[in-house]
Each structure stands twice: as structure tokens, then as C-alpha cells.
C-alpha positions as CSV (number, residue, x, y, z in Angstrom):
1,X,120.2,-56.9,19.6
2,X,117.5,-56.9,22.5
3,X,116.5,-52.9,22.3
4,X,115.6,-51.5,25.4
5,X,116.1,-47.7,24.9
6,X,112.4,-47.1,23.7
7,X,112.2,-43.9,25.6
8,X,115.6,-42.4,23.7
9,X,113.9,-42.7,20.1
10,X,111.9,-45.6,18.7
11,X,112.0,-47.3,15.1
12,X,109.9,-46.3,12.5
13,X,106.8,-48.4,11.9
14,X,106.2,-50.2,8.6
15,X,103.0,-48.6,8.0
16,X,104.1,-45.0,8.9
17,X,107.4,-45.5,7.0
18,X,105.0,-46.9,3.9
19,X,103.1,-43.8,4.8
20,X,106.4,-41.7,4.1
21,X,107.2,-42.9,1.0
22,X,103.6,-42.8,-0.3
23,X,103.3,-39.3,0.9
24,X,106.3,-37.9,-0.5
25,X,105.0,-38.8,-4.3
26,X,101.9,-37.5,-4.2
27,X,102.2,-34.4,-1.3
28,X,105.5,-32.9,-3.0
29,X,103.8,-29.6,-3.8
30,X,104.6,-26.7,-1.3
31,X,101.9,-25.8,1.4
32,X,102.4,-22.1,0.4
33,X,102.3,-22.1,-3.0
34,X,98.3,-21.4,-5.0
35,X,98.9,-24.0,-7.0
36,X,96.7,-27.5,-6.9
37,X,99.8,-29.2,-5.6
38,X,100.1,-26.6,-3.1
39,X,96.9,-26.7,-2.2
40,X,97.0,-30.7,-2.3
41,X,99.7,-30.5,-0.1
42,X,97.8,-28.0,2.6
43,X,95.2,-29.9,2.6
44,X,96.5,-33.2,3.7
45,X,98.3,-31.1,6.4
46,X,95.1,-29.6,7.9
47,X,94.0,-33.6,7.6
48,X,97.3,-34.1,9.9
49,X,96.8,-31.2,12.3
50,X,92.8,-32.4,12.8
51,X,94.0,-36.0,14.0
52,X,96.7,-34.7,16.3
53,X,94.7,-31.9,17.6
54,X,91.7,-34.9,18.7
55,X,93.9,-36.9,20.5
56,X,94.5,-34.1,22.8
57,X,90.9,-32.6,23.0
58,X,92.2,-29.5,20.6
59,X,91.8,-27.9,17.4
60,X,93.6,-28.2,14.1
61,X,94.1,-24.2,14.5
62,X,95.7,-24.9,17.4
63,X,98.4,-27.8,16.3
64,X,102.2,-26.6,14.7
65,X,104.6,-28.8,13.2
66,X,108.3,-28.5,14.1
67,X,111.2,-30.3,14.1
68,X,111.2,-32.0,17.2
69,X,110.2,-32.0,20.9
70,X,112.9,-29.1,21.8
71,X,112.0,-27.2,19.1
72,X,108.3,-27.6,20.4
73,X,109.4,-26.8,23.4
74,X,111.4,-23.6,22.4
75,X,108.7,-22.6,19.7
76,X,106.3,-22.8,23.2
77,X,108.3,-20.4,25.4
78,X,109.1,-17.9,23.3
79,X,105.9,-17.5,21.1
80,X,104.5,-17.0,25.7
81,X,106.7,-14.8,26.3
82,X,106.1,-12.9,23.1
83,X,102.5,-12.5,24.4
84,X,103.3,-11.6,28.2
85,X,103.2,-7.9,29.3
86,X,106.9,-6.3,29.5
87,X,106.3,-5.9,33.2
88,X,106.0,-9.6,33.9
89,X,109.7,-11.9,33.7
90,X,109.2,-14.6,36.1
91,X,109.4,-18.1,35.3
92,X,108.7,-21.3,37.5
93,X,109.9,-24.3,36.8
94,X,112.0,-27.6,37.7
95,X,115.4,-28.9,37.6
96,X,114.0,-31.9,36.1
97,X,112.8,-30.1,32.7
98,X,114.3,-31.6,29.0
99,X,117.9,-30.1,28.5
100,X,116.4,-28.0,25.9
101,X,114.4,-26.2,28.0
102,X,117.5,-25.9,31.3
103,X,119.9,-24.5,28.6
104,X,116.7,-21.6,27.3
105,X,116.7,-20.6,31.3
106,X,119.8,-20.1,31.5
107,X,119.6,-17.5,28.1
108,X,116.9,-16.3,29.6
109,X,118.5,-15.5,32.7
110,X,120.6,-13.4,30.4
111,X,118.0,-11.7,29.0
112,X,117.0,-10.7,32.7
113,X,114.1,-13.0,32.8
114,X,114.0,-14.5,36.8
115,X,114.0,-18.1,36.9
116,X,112.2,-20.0,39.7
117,X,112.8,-23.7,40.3
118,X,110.4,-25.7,42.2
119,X,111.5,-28.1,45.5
120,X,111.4,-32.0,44.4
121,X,109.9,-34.8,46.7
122,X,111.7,-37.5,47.3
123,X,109.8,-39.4,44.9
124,X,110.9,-37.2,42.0
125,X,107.6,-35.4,41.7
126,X,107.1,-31.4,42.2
127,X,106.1,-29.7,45.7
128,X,102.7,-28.2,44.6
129,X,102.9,-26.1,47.6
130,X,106.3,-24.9,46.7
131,X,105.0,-24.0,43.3
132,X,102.3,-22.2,44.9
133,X,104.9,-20.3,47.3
134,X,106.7,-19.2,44.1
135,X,104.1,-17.7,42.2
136,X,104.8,-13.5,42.1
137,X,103.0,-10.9,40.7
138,X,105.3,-10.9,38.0
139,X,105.0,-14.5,37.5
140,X,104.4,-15.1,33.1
141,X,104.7,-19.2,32.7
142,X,105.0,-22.4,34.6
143,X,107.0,-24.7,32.7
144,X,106.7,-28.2,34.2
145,X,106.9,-31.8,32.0
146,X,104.3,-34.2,32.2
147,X,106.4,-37.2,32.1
148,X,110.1,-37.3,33.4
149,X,112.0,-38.7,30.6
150,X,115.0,-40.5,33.1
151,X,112.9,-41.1,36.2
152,X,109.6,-41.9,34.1
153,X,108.0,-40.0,36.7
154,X,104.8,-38.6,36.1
155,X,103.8,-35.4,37.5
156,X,100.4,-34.0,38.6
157,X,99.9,-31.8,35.2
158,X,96.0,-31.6,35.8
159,X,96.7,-29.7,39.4
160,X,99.4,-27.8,38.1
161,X,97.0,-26.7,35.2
162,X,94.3,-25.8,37.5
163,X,97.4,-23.8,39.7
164,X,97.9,-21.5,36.7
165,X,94.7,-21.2,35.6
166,X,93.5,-20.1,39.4
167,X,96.4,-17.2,39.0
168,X,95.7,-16.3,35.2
169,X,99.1,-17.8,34.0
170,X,100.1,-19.8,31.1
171,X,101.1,-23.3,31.6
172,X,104.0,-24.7,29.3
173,X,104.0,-28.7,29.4
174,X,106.5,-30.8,27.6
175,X,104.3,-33.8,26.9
176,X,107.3,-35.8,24.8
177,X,107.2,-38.8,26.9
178,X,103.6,-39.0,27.7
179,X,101.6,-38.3,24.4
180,X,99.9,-41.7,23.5
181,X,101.6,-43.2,26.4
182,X,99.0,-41.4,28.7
183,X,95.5,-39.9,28.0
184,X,95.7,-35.8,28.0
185,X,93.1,-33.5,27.4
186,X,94.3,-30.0,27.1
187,X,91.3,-28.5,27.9
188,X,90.7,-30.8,31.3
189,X,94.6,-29.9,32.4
190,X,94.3,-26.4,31.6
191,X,97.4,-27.0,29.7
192,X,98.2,-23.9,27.3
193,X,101.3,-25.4,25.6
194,X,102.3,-29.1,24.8
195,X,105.4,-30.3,22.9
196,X,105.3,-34.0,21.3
197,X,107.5,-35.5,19.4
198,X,107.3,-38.0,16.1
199,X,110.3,-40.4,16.9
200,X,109.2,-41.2,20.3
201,X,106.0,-42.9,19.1
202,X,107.9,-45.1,16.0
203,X,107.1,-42.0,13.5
204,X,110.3,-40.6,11.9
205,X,113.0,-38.3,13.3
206,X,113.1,-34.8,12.5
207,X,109.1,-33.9,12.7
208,X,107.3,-32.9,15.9
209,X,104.0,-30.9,17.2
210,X,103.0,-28.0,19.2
211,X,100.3,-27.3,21.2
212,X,99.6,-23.5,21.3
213,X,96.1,-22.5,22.8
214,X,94.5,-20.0,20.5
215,X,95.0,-17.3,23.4
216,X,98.3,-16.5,22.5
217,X,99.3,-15.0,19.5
218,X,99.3,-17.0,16.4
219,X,102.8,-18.0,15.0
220,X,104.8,-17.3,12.6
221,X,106.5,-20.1,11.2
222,X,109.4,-20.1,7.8
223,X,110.2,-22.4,5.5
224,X,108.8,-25.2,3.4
225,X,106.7,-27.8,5.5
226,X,107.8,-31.2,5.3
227,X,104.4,-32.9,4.7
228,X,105.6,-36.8,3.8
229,X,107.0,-37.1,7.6
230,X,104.0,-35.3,8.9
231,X,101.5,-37.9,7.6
232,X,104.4,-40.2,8.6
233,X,104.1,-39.2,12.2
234,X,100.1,-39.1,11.8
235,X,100.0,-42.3,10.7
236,X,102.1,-43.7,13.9
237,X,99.6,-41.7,16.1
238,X,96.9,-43.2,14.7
239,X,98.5,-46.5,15.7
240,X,99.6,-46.4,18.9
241,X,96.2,-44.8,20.0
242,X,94.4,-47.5,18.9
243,X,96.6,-49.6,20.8
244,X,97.3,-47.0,24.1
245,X,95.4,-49.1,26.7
246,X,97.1,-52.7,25.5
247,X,100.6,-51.1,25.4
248,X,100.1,-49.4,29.1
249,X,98.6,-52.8,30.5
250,X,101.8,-54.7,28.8
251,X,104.5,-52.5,29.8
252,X,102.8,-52.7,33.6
253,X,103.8,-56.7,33.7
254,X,107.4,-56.0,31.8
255,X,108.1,-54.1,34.9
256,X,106.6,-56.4,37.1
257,X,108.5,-59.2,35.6
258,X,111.6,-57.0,35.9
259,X,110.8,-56.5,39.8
260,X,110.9,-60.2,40.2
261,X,114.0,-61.2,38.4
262,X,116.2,-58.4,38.9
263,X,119.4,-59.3,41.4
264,X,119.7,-58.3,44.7
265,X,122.5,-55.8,44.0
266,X,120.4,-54.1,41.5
267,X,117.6,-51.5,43.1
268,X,114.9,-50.2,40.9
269,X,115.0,-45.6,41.6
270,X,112.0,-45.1,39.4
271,X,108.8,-45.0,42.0
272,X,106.1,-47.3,42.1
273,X,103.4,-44.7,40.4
274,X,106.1,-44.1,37.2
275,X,105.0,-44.6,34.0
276,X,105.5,-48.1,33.6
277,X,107.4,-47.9,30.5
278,X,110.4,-46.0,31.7
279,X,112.5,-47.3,35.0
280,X,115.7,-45.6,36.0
281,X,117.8,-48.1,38.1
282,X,121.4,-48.6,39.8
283,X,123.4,-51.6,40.5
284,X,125.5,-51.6,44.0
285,X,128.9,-49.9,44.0
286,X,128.9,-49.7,39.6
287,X,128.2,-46.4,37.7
288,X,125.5,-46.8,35.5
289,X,128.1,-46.2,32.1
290,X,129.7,-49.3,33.4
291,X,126.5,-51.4,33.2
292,X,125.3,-49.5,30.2
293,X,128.5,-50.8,28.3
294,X,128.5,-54.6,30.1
295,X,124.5,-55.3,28.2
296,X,126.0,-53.5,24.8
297,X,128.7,-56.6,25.4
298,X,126.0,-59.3,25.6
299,X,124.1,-57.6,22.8
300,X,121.1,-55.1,25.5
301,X,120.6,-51.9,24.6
302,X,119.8,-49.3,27.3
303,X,121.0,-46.0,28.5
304,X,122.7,-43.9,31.1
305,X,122.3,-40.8,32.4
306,X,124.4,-37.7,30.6
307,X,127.3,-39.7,29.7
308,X,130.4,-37.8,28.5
309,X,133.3,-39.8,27.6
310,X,133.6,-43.5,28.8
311,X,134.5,-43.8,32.1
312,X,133.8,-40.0,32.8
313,X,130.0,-40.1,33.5
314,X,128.1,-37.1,34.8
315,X,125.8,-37.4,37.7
316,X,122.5,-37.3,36.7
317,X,121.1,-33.7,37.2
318,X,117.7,-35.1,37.7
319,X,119.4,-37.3,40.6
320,X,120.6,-34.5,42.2
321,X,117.5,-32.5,42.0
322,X,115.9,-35.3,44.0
323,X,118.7,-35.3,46.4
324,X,120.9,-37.8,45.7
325,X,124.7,-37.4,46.1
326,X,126.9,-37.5,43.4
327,X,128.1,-40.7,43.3
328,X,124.1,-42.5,43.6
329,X,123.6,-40.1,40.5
330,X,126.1,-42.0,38.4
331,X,125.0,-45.3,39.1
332,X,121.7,-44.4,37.2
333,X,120.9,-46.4,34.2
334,X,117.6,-46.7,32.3
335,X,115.7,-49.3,30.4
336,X,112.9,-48.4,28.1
337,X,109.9,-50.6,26.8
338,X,108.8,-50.6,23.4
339,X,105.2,-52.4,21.5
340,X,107.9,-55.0,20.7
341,X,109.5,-55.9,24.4
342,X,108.7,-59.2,25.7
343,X,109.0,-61.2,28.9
344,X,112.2,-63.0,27.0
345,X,113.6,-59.8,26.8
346,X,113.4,-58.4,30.2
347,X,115.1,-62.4,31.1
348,X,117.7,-61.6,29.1
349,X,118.6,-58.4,30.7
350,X,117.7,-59.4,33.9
351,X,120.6,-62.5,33.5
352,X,122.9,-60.4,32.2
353,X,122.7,-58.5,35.6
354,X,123.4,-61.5,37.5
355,X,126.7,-62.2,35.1
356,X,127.6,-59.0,36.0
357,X,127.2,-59.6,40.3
358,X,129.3,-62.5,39.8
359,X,131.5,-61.2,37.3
């Protein structure tokens, strides 16, 4: 099958997978435990937390293992909250945030936190002056992504960083879709909290990072640390940063190759300035679940936006945020490229369109 969901989860690499398995003879001990294994095991996670914490101009003090991108992004929130005076309960952020961070508003909402949400262009990035306009005295995080993870829309994190910073408030960034995919320097972007995740950059599932500046209070974390995926996920860092620039430059012609086979019922949604890798399209009068389901016929993998049950698509929240109507937001689909796309690839698809316009 032609796999062009890259931005949903990747494969594991043969190096990190090796990495895995290597790992999890000789780094069984527990981190917490006094023990040499224990200590072994500690060790080679500091190792871990030192290479992560470089590629984002951190330190190892700063860098926390989790499960995953939402619970990076939860771990984030709640360990700033935890930190913020009791007089302060205003959030801002966007309608375009992970769904993991959309469903902990609404909670939070409950708790009798007051949720902002920032005005979207029309090009699917923020209103910097609406965020601005929304700033209170009360005001305790901004929580905006780097990267949309539909759109592929990248938003402008270094003056949203610089935003906060002016008015003393933390800045929460899921970074999910952009770490190793574009260059971040936590410092630089005045970024207080990232979330990344393993399986989006062919490390395994089940193992992400946090990013927690050393200004908010350190935290406390349960349980025994999974150290075999960690090097796992290290190892596939280490990779794909050595290979960041080639990747961006390649995934710039997929899409250009895309834009000049693609049918004329088919209109590309993501904007020109997206990361390259990700582009959210629609095809003339079809929901995107339709189109989704015509390239799984003809052996292409790509996505939709929140699909339910077939033939019962939701619209596309982030569509709607932008402005769209409800039926343009169910036309959306998504293709994704990987290290291993090719030219051939995006031919394939692009084919398979035009069988569908004639179809």
C-alpha cells in the first residue's frame, strides 16, 4: 500500500526499533531503584533527556518523558496552572488546538477557568492582534500549536512567544507536528512548554516528551519509566535531525509535484506557507470520507477529517474555525509525506483522483 498518512503516526525505523530491543536487555533495571541496574537505567535516561533537550536549545533538567503528545500536552497545562496565582483563571487559545487540549477546556471551563479563543485568518493562522485584545489581567497561559496537524499550517510561535513574554505569561506550545520537521529554539520563541511526540518521527508509539522551563515547578511524575522506547524514540531523533533540511527540501517538490498533477476538480485548502509535508485538500461536490475510502480501494492510504461512522463524516472543526461552512468542512481530506514518499507515489494518488472525476 502507497502510505500517505505520515502526519497520523509514522512506522518505526529499523535502527530505532534495533535500538528497542537492544535497550530493553541491557536498560531493564528501574530508574528509581539504588541499585547498579537502577542506576544503569537512569543514566542512559539523563543520556536521552540531554539529546532531546539540544535539539530544542534546552536542558536535560528541563525534558519529561510521557506517554504521548496529549499526555504532554495535559502534563503542560496542569503542572501551569499548578504554578499560577489563584487569582489568575484566564486562558487564550484557538479552536484549532489538538483534541486533547479542546476536550481539557472544556473541563476547565467546569472548574471555572475562563476560556478565550482567538479569531482565525482566512489562511488558518491566528489574529495576533486578536490575541493581544484578549489578554486580561487575569490572563495565566496562552496555549497555541506550532504546527496545525489538519491544515499543516504553521503559526507565528516566535511572536506569540515574545506576546507572552512582553505580558509576563506562560506560553504552552504543542510542537507534535513540527519537532524535527522545523527548527525550534525554546529559548529564541520564548516558549515555556512544548509537547512532542515519538511516533510522529518513526520512534515507537506510546513514549513522548515535555518541555517544561525550569520556572515552573518541577514535576512529579509515578510509575516505572519505560527506558527501551525512550532510547527508541532518541535514537529516531537523532535521525531525522541529521536529515531535517533534506526531508523539508524533498517534501517541498512532493507538493509541488502534487500541485501539478492534481485534477481540476480537486483544490488544494492548505496555504501556500504550510509546512510542506502536510496538505489538507477537497475534491468538488465529494466528502472527503468518500475519497478517503475510493484511494483505500486502489491501495492509498490518507485521512479525513473526524470521521465517525462511514458515510456520517463530521465537519472538520478546524474548517469551521476558519470559516468554512459545513458542508466545505466535510470535503476535507489530508495526505501526509513521509522520508519514504516519492514522486511515483504522489502519481499514483494523483491518478487515482482523476479515476475518481470520471468515475
Amino acid at each position: 500500500m502507497i502510505y500517505l498518512d505520515y502526519a497520523a503516526t509514522t512506522p518505526i525505523s529499523k535502527n530505532a526499533l534495533q535500538a528497542y530491543c537492544e535497550s530493553a536487555k541491557k536498560f531493564y533495571g528501574n530508574t528509581n531503584s539504588l541499585h547498579d541496574e537502577g542506576t544503569k537505567a537512569k543514566e542512559m535516561m539523563k543520556m536521552c533527556q540531554g539529546e532531546l533537550a539540544s535539539y530544542i536549545q534546552a536542558s536535560k533538567e528541563e525534558i519529561y518523558f510521557t506517554n504521548g503528545g496529549s499526555d504532554s500536552n495535559l502534563l503542560a497545562v496542569r503542572s501551569i496552572l499548578g504554578s499560577s496565582p489563584s487569582s489568575k483563571n484566564h486562558i487564550i487559545t484557538s479552536k484549532l488546538e489538538h483534541s486533547s487540549l479542546l476536550s481539557l477546556w472544556d473541563t476547565l471551563e467546569e472548574e471555572g477557568y475562563d476560556i478565550s479563543y482567538v479569531s482565525i485568518r482566512e489562511d488558518g493562522t491566528i489574529n495576533l492582534e486578536n490575541l493581544r485584545e484578549c489578554i486580561t489581567d487575569a490572563t495565566c497561559l496562552i496555549a497555541i500549536q506550532h504546527v496545525n496537524h489538519e491544515l499543516g499550517t504553521v503559526h507565528p510561535v516566535k511572536e506569540i512567544g515574545e506576546i507572552a513574554k512582553m505580558y509576563n505569561i506562560p506560553f504552552h506550545c504543542d510542537g507534535v507536528q513540527s519537532f524535527l520537521k522545523l527548527p525550534i529554539n525554546v529559548s529564541d520563541m520564548h516558549i515555556t512548554s512544548l509537547s512532542i511526540a515519538s511516533h510522529k518521527i518513526y520512534g515507537p508509539k506510546g513514549i513522548g516528551a515535555l518541555y517544561l522551563s525550569k520556572e515552573i515547578s518541577k514535576v512529579k511524575q509515578h510509575g516505572t519509566i519505560d527506558v527501551p522506547s525512550i532510547v527508541a524514540f532518541t535514537v529516531a531523533a537523532q535521525e531525522q535531525k541529521k536529515i531535517l533540511a533534506d526531508t523539508y527540501n524533498s517534501h517541498v517538490n512532493l507538493r509541488r509535484e502534487l500541485i501539478n498533477h492534481i485534477p481540476v476538480s480537486a483544490e488544494i485548502i492548505s496555504p501556500p506557507d504550510a509546512l510542506p509535508s502536510i496538505v489538507a485538500m477537497k475534491m468538488e461536490s465529494l466528502e472527503g470520507q468518500y475519497v478517503m475510502l475510493w484511494c483505500n480501494k486502489y491501495n492509498i492510504a490518507i485521512s479525513t477529517g473526524s470521521a465517525c461512522l462511514v458515510g456520517q463524516q463530521e465537519p472538520s472543526p478546524y474548517m469551521i474555525a476558519m470559516g468554512k461552512n459545513v458542508h466545505e468542512s466535510k470535503q476535507l481530506f489530508r495526505i501526509s509525506f513521509g522520508t519514504s514518499t516519492t514522486i511515483k507515489d504522489i502519481k499514483a494518488f494523483t491518478d487515482c483522483l482523476k479515476l475518481l472525476t470520471t468515475s
